[in-house]
C-alpha positions as CSV (number, residue, x, y, z in Angstrom):
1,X,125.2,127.4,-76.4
2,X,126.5,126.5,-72.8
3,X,128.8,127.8,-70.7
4,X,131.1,127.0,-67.9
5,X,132.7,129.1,-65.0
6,X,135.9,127.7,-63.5
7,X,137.1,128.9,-60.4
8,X,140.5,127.6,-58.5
9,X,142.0,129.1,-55.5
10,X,145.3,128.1,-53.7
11,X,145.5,129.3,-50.1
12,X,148.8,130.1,-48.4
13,X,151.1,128.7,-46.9
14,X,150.1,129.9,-43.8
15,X,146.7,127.5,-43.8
16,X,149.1,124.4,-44.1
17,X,147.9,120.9,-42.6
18,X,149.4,121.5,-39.2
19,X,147.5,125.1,-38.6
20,X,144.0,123.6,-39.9
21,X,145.0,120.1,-37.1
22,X,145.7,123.1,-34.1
23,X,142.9,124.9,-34.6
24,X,138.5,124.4,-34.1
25,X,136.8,123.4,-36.6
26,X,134.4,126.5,-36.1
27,X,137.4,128.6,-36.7
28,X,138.7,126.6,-39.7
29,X,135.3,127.3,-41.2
30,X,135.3,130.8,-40.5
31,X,138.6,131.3,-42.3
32,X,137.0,129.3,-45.4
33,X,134.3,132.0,-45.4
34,X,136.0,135.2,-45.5
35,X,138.7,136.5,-47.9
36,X,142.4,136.1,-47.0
37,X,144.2,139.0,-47.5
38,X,146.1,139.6,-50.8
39,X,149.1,139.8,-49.7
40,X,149.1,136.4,-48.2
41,X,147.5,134.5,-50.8
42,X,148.2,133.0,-54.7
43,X,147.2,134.7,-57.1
44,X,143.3,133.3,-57.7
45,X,142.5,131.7,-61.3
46,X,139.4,131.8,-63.3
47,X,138.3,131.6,-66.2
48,X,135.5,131.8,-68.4
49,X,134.8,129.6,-71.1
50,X,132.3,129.5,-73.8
51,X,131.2,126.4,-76.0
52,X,129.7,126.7,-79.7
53,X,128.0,123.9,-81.7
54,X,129.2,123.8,-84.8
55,X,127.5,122.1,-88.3
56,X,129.5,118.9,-87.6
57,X,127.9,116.9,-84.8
58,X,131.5,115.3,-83.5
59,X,132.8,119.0,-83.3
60,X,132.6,121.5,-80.8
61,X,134.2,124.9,-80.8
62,X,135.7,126.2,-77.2
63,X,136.4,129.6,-76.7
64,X,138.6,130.4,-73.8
65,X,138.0,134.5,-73.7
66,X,141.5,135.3,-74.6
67,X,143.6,135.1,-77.5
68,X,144.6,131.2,-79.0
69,X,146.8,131.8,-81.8
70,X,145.5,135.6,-82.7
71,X,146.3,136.0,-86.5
72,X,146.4,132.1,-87.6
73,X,145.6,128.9,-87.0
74,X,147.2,125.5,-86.5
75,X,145.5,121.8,-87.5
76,X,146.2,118.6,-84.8
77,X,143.8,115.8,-87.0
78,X,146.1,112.9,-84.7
79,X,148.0,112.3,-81.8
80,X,151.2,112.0,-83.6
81,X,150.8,115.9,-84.9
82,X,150.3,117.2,-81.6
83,X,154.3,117.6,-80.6
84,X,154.8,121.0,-81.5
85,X,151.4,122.1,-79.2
86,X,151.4,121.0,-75.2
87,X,147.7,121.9,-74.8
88,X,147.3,119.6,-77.6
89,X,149.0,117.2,-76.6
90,X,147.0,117.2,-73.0
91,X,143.6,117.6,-74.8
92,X,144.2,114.0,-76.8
93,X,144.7,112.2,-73.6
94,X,141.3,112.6,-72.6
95,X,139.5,109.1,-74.2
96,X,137.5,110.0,-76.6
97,X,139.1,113.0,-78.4
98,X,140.1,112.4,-82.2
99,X,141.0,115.9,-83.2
100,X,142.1,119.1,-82.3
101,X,142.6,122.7,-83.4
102,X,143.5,126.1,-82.8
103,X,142.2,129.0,-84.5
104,X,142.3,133.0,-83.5
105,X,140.5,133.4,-81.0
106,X,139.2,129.4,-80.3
107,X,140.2,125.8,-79.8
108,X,138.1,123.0,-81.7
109,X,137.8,119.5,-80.3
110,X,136.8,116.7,-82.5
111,X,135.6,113.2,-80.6
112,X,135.8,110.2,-81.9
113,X,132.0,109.2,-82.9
114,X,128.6,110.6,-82.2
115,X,127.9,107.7,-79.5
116,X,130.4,109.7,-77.1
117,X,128.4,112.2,-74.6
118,X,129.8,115.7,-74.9
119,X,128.9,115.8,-71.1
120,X,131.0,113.2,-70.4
121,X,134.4,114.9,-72.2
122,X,133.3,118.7,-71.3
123,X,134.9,118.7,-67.8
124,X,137.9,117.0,-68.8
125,X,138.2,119.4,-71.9
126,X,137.4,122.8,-69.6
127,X,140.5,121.5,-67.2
128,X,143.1,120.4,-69.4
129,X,142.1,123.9,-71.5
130,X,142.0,126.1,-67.8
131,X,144.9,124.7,-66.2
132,X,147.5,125.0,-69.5
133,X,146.4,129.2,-69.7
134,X,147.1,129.0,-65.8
135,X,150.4,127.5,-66.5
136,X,151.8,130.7,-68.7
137,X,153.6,127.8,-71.3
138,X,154.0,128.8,-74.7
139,X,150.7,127.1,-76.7
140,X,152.9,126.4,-79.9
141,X,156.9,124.9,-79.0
142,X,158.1,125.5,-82.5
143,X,156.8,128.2,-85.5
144,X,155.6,126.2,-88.0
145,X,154.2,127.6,-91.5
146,X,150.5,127.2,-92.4
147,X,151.4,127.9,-96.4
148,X,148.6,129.6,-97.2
149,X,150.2,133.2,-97.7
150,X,150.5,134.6,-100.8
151,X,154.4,135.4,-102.2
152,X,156.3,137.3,-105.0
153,X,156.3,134.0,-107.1
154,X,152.3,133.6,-107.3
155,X,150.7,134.3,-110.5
156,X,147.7,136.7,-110.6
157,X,144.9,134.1,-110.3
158,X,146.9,132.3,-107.7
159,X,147.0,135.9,-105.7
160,X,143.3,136.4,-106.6
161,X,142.5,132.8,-105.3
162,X,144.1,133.6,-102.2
163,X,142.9,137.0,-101.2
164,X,139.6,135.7,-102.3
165,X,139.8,132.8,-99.9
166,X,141.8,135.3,-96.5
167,X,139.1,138.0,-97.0
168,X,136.0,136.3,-97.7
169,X,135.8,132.6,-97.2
170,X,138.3,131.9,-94.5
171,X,136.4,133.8,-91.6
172,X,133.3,132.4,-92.8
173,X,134.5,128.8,-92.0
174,X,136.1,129.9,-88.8
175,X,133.2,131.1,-87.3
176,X,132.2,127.5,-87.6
177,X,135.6,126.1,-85.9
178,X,137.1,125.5,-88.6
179,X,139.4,126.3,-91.9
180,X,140.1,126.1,-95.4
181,X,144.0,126.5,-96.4
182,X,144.9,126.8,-99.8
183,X,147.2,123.9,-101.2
184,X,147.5,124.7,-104.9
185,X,146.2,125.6,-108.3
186,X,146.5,123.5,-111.1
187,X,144.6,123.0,-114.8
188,X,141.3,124.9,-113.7
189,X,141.5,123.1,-110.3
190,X,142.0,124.7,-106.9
191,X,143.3,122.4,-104.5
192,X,141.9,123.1,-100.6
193,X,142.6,121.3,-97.4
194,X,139.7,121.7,-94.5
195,X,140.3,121.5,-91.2
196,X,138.8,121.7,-87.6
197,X,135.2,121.0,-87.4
198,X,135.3,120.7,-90.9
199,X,137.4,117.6,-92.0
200,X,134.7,115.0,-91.0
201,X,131.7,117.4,-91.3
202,X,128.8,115.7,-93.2
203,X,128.1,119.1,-95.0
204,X,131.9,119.5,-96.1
205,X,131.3,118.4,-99.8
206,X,128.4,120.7,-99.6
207,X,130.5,123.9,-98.3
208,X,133.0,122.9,-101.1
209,X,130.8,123.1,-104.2
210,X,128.0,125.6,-102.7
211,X,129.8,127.8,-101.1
212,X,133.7,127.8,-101.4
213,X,133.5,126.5,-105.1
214,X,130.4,129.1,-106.3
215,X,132.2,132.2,-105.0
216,X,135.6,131.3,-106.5
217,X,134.0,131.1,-109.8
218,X,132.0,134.0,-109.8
219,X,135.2,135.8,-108.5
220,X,137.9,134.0,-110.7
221,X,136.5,132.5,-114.7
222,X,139.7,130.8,-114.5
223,X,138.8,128.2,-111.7
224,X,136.8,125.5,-113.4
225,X,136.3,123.5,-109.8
226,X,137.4,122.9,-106.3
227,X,139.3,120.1,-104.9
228,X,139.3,118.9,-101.6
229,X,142.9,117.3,-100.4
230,X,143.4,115.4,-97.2
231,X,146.7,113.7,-95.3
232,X,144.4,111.1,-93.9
233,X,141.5,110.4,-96.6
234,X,140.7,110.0,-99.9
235,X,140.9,113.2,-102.6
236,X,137.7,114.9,-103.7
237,X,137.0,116.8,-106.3
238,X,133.8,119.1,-107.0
């Protein structure tokens, strides 16, 4: 576990270039030293950001100290999905970052292979992530629907599934930077989609069938197995 403190401070415009040119250099230096007062200053900016490892290697969970999306979470696994987001669109232009998400309370950055140096991207990463909460823009442009609530029209193994999934599996896998949405439920089968640190995770097929896939069943008779659906890779079934 590491953590970062970032500190920015903006003087005003009363220390501009041709007051620091007039004046000593003893003096400038004094003024560097001690506080300006409030009331002639910007507002000073900090921040204090925590960093969690999390069971997949190219994953690693950031946690800004303030609210990301509160009571949900959103999936950026390219480029291309990062229009509705800003932040997310400035954390893929630092080389080396594959994928992205938001969750409560966290953001989740996935690089591209296990050859990158987190200490190489964690600077970049702790900037792009400061500077946007600075910047008082909206994290999400447009309110998009993750799916996995439950409605009037589910069935009661479908509502089971899902409450089942919100209560008790869901938080598990977000304390890990991640999530498991529910897709569907079809002939035994329930169809999931990972995401965060968990779409390239080695031990996702393990989480499926030893954790997510065991509980369902001892929960639900009616689920005979788990299924594992992806956008960008091939489907999986426990």
């Amino acid at each position: 576990m590491s953590f970062l403190f970032v500190f920015k401070c903006r003087f005003c415009h009363m220390m501009n270039t041709y007051t620091i040119k007039k004046q000593p250099l003893h003096q400038f230096v004094q003024r560097l030293l001690f506080p300006l007062p409030a009331t002639l200053c910007n507002t000073v900016r900090y921040m204090f950001i925590q960093t969690q490892d999390t069971p997949n290697p190219n994953s690693l969970k950031f946690i800004p100290g303030k609210p990301v999306l509160e009571t949900r979470t959103m999936d950026f696994p390219t480029p291309a999905a990062a229009f509705r987001s800003p932040l997310a669109r400035q954390l893929f232009r630092i080389e080396g970052v594959k994928g992205v998400f938001f969750g409560p309370d966290f953001i989740t950055v996935t690089k591209e292979s296990e050859e990158l140096d987190w200490n190489l991207l964690k600077p970049d990463i702790y900037a792009t992530i400061m500077d946007f909460f600075a910047s008082g823009l909206p994290l999400v442009t447009e309110e998009t629907s993750s799916g996995e609530a439950g409605s009037e029209e589910d069935d009661e193994v479908v509502a089971m599934i899902k409450e089942l999934l919100d209560t008790r599996i869901r938080p598990t896998v977000q304390e890990d930077g991640g999530d498991v949405i529910y897709k569907g439920f079809e002939d035994g089968i329930v169809q999931l989609k990972l995401q965060g640190s968990c779409t390239s995770c080695p031990s996702s097929i393990i989480t499926l069938k030893n954790g997510i896939q065991n509980m369902l069943q001892f929960y639900i008779p009616e689920v005979e197995g788990v299924e594992q659906v992806c956008q960008y890779c091939m489907t999986v079934q426990i």
